[in-house]
C-alpha positions in Angstrom: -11.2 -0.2 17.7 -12.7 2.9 18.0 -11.0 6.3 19.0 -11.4 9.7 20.3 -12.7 12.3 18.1 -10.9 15.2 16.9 -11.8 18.3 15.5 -9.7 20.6 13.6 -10.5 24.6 12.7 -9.1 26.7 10.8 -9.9 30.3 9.7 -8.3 29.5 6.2 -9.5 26.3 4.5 -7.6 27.0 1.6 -4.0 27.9 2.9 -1.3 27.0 1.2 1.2 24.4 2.5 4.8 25.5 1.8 5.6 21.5 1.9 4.7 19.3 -1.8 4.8 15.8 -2.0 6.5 16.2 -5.2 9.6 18.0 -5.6 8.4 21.6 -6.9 9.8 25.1 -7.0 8.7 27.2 -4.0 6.4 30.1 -4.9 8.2 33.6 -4.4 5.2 34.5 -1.7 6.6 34.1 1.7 3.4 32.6 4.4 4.1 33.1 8.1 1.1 30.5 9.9 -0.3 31.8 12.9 -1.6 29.2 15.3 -4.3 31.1 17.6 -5.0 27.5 19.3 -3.0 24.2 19.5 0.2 22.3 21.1 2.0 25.7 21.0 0.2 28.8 20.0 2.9 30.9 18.2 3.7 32.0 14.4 4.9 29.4 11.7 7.5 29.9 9.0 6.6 26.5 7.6 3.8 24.6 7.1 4.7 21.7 8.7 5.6 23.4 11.7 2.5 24.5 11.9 0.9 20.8 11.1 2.8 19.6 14.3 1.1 22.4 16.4 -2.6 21.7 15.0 -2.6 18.3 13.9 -3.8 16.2 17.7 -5.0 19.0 19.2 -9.1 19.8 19.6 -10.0 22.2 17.9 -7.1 23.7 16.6 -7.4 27.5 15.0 -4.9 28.7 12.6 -4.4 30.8 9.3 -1.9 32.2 7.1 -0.5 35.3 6.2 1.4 37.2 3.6 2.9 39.4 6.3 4.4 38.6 10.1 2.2 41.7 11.1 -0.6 40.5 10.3 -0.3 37.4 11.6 0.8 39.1 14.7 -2.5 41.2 15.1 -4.9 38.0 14.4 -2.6 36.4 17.4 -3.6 39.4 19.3 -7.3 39.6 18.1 -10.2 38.2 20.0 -11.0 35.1 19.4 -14.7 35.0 18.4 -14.4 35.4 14.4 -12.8 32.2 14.0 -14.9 29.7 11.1 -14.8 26.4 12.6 -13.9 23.8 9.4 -16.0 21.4 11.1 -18.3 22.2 13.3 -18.4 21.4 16.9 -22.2 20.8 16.7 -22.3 19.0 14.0 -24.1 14.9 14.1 -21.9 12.1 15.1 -20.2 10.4 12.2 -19.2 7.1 12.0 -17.0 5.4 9.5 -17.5 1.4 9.4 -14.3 -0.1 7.7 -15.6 -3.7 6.0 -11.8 -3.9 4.1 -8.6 -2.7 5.6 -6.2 -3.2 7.4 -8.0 -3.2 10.8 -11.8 -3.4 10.1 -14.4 -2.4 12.1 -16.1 1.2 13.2 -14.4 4.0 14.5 -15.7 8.0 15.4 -13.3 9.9 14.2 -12.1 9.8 10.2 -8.4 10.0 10.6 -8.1 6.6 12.2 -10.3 5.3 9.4 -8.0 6.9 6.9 -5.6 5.3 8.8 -6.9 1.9 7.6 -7.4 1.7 4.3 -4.6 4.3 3.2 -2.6 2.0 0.6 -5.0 -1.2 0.9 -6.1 -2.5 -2.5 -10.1 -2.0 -3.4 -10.4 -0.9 0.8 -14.6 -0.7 1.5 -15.6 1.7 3.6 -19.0 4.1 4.6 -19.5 6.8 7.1 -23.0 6.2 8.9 -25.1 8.4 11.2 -25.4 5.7 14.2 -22.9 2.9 15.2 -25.7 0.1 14.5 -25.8 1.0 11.3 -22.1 0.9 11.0 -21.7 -2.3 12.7 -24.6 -3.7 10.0 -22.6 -2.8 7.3 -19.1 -4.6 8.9 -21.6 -7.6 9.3 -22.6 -7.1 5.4 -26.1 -6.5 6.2 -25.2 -2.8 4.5 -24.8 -3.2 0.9 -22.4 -1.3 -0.5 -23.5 1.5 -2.9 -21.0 1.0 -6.1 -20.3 -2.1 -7.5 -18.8 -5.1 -5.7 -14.9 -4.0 -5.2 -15.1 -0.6 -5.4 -15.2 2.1 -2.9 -18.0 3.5 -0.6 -17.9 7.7 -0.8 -17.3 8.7 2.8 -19.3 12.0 4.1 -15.4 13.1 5.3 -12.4 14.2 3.4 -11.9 12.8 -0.1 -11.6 8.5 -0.1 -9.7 9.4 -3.4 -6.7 10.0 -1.5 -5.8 7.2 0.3 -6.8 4.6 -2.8 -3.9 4.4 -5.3 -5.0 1.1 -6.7 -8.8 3.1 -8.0 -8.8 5.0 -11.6 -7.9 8.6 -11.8 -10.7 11.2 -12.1 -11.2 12.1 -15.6 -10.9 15.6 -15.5 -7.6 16.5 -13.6 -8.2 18.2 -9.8 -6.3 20.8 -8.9 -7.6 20.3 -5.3 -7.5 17.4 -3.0 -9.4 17.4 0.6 -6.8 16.6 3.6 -7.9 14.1 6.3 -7.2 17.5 8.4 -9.6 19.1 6.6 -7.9 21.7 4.6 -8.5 21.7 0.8 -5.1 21.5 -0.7 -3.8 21.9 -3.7 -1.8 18.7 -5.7 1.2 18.0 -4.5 1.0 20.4 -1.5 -0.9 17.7 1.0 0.9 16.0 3.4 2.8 12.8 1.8 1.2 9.3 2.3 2.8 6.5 4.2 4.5 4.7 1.5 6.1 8.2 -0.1 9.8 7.5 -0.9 12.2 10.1 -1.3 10.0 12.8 -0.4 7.6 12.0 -3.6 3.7 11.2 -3.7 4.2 8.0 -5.8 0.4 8.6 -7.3 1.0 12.1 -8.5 2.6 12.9 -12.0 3.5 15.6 -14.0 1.4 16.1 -17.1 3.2 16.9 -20.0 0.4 17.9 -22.0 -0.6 20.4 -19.6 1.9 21.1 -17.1 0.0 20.1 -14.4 -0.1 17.8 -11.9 -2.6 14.6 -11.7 -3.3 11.9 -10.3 -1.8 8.6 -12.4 -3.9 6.2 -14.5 -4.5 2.5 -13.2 -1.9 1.3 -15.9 0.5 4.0 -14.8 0.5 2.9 -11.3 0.6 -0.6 -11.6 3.8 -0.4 -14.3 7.3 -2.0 -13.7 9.4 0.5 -14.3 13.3 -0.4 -15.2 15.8 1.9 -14.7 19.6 1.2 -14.8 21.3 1.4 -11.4 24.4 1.3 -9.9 26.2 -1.9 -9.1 24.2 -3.2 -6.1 26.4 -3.1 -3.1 26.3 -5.8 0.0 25.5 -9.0 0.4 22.3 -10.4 -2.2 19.2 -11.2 -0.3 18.8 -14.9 0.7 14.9 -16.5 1.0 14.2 -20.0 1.5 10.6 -21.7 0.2 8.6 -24.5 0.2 5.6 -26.3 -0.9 3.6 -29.1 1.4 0.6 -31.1 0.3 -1.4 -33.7 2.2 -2.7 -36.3 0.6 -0.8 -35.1 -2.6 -2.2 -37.2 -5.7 -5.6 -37.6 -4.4 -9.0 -35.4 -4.4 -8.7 -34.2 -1.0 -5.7 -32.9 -1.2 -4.5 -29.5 0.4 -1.1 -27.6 -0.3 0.6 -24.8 1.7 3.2 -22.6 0.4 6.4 -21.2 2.4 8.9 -18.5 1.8 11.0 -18.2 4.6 13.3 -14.6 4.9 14.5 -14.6 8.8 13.1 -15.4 11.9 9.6 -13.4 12.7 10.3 -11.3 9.5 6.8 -9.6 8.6 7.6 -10.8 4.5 7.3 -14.5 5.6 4.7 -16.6 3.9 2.5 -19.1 5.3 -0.8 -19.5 3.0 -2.6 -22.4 1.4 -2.6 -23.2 -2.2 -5.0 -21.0 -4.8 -6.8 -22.9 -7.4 -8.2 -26.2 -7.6 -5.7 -28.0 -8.5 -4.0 -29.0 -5.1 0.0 -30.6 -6.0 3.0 -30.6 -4.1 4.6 -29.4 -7.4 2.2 -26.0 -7.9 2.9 -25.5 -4.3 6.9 -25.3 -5.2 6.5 -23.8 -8.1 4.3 -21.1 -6.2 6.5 -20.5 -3.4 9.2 -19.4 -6.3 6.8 -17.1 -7.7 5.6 -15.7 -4.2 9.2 -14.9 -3.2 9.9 -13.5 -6.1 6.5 -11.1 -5.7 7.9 -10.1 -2.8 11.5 -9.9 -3.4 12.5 -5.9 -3.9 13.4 -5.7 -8.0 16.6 -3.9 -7.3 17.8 -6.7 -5.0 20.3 -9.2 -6.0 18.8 -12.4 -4.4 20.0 -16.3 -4.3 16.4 -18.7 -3.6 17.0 -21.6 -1.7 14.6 -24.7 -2.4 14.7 -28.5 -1.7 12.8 -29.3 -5.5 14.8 -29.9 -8.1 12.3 -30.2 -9.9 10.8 -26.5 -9.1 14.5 -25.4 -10.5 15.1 -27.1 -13.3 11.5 -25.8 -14.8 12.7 -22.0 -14.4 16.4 -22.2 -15.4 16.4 -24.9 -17.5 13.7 -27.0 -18.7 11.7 -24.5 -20.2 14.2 -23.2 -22.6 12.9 -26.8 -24.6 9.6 -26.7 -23.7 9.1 -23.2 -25.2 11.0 -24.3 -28.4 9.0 -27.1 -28.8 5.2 -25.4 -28.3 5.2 -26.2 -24.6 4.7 -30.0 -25.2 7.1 -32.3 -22.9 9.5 -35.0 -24.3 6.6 -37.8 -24.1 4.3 -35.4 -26.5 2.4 -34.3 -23.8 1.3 -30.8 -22.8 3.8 -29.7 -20.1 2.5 -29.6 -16.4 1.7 -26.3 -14.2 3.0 -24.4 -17.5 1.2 -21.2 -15.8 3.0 -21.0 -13.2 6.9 -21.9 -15.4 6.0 -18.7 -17.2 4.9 -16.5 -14.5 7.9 -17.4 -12.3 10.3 -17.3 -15.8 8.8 -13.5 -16.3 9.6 -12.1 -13.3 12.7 -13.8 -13.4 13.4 -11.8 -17.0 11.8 -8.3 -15.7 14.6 -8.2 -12.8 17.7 -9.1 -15.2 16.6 -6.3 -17.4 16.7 -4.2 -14.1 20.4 -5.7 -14.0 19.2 -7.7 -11.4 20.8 -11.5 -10.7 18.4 -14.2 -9.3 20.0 -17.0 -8.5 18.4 -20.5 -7.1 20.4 -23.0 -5.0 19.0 -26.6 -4.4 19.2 -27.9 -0.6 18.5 -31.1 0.5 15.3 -31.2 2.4 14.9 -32.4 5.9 19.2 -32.0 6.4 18.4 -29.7 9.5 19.1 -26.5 7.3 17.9 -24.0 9.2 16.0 -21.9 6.6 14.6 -25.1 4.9 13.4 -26.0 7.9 11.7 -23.2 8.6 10.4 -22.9 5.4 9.0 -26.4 5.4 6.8 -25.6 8.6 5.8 -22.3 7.1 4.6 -24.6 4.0 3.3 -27.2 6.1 0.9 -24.6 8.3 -0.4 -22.7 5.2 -1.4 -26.6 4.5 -3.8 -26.7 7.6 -1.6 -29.6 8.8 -0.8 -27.6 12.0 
């Protein structure tokens, strides 16, 4: 869906937010922001009060000063010395999103931003006419970097709104804003999945003292930290696995994981890999609930498969003892997916974390069991 174009100007690119998405000590240089145009022309104290006057509006002119009198007098100055950060004359642009979580081609780049800020491996290119835009959605665009990565934008920095892509090799102490402001590290305005005030893909370097952004490895790492006894009830999830036709060629499996009625973590997808059993599909649903299941959070599984259970809590205590070979000598089924689920079910208790399963008997009109079977049963393509 495309949107309306905005244009931002400023008569200081390079101003200084008072705001960091890390925690940092303020600087001892006290900015007043005047805001000649936007929602409510006036002089700043902070820099997000002066986002919320700029940011929406057409146009927008603002700077900052070390003094309230000069930002007084540039209030009172005429207006035709302003340096426009993009310019009103400047071509069309459109950005064509081929991977996020909206595709398709909008005119203006903070809605694009909008799209693939947080997505893993988002695709996207800025293009000069819409048909060429709407080519590339199609795929009749290739895309100029290898297959997964990310297509430079002629707009603010892509680099900001992908996480999940490497860190530039030499450390920036600049990043563009989707405003168009060139901002220092840690001074842009924080993305959507900040916690606590903090840019989760900065860190401190303590080599330098600096900030950067964090490696791959860095931001992919569990990290384990002790807590405090976890207060409240644990959190319950129900799963599932369905397979039609299970034992045969054709067969298709779905895997459910059921946390509350239209809950956006609910799972309803088929089965990956070729090998299509009502057992990986269990087994999966554990691991999938798990994936999603926060690691601080005591939580009690619910599933109708004993045998899913016993693998994970019990059963491979012997098997791993014994080289992963079954009572009858044989090699032990959907071992991959015993030691995935087994691992994550180790990472949480060394977070202090309990996980606790609980068999229910399927088709007994449980509600969560039944709503996990039909969740199951539609990532199957039976319905």
């Amino acid at each position: 869906m495309a949107s309306s174009r905005t244009n931002y100007r400023t008569d200081d690119a390079r101003s200084t937010s008072t705001t960091g998405s890390l925690k940092r000590k303020r600087g001892s240089e006290l900015k007043f922001y005047a805001v000649r145009a936007g929602h409510a022309p006036g002089i700043y104290h902070t820099w997000p009060d002066c986002l919320a006057q700029v940011k929406g509006f057409k146009k927008a002119v603002f700077k900052s000063f070390t003094s309230l009198t000069e930002a007084e007098a540039y209030l009172a100055s005429p207006t035709a010395t302003t340096k426009s950060s993009k310019s009103s004359t400047s071509p069309q642009k459109f950005y064509a999103v081929r991977s996020g979580r909206v595709p398709g081609v909008y005119d203006d780049w903070a809605t694009a931003l909008a799209q693939i800020t947080g997505w893993t491996k988002p695709k996207h290119k800025s293009f000069g006419t819409r048909a060429e835009a709407e080519a590339y959605i199609r795929g009749g665009v290739p895309d100029d970097g290898a297959d997964g990565s990310v297509s430079e934008l002629d707009a603010p920095s892509s680099v900001t709104c992908v996480p999940s892509e490497p860190a530039p090799k030499r450390a920036r102490s600049h990043i563009d804003d989707p405003f168009g402001l060139d901002l220092p590290l840690g001074h842009q305005p924080l993305p959507f999945d900040a916690e606590d005030g903090f840019d989760r893909r900065l860190v401190l370097d303590e080599a330098t003292g600096e900030l950067r952004f964090k490696t791959d490895d860095e931001m992919n790492a569990v990290k384990v930290r002790v807590t405090q006894a976890q207060l409240g009830e644990p959190l319950h999830v129900w799963t599932d696995g369905a397979c039609r036709s299970n034992g045969k060629k054709n067969a298709i499996a779905g895997v459910g994981v059921f946390f509350g009625v239209n809950d956006p973590r609910n799972v309803s997808e088929p089965l990956k890999g070729p090998r299509q059993t009502n057992q990986r599909a269990e087994l999966t649903a554990l691991k999938r609930a798990l994936d999603i299941c926060p690691l601080h959070r005591p939580v009690v599984i619910f599933s109708d498969s004993n045998y899913a259970i016993n693998c994970v809590t019990t059963w491979y205590e012997n098997w791993k003892r014994n080289g992963w070979v079954s009572s009858s000598r044989k090699p032990v089924e959907n071992r991959d997916l015993v030691e995935e689920v087994v691992a994550k079910i180790e990472q949480r208790k060394a977070a202090g974390t309990t996980t606790v399963f609980e068999w229910v008997k399927g088709h007994s009109n449980d509600p969560g069991n039944v709503a996990a079977d039909m969740l199951a049963v539609r990532g199957a393509g039976v319905v």
